[in-house]
Residue, then its C-alpha position, 0 to 999 in steps of 0.5 A: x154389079x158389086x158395087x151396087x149390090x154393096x150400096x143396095x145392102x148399106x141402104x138397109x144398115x141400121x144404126x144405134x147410139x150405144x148408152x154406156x159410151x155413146x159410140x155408134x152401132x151399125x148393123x144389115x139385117x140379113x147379114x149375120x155376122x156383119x156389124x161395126x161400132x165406132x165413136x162417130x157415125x161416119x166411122x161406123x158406116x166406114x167399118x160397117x162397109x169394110x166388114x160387108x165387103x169382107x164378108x162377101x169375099x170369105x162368102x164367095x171363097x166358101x161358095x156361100x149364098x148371098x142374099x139378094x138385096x133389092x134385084x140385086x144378087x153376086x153369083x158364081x157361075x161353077x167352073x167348067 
């Protein structure tokens, strides 16, 4: 389940050469805040997951939403 919610939303990762240093730009639309930037582009992917994980860890820890990404959605159910 988490794995393929991460998977779903790295598919919608966009990417950027960055002009003043050539470094990589990454960033999910629909993830505020979650966004990397290395020198080669499989670093930037690599980082761009770290921070997505990272973000949904802090957003479940704050019972934030997460939006669904392509049928897949992370929800949880409230303690009895």
């Amino acid at each position: 389940m988490l794995t393929d919610y991460i998977h779903a939303a790295m598919r919608r990762a966009r990417y950027e050469i960055l002009e003043d240093d050539g470094s990589f730009y990454g960033e999910i639309p629909g993830f505020d805040g979650v966004w990397a930037n290395s020198f080669t582009l499989e670093g930037c992917r690599d980082e761009l997951e770290e921070v997505l994980e990272g973000w949904i860890v802090l957003s479940l820890s704050r019972n934030l939403p997460l939006p669904a990404v392509d049928g897949h959605s992370i929800e949880i159910a409230p303690a009895s």
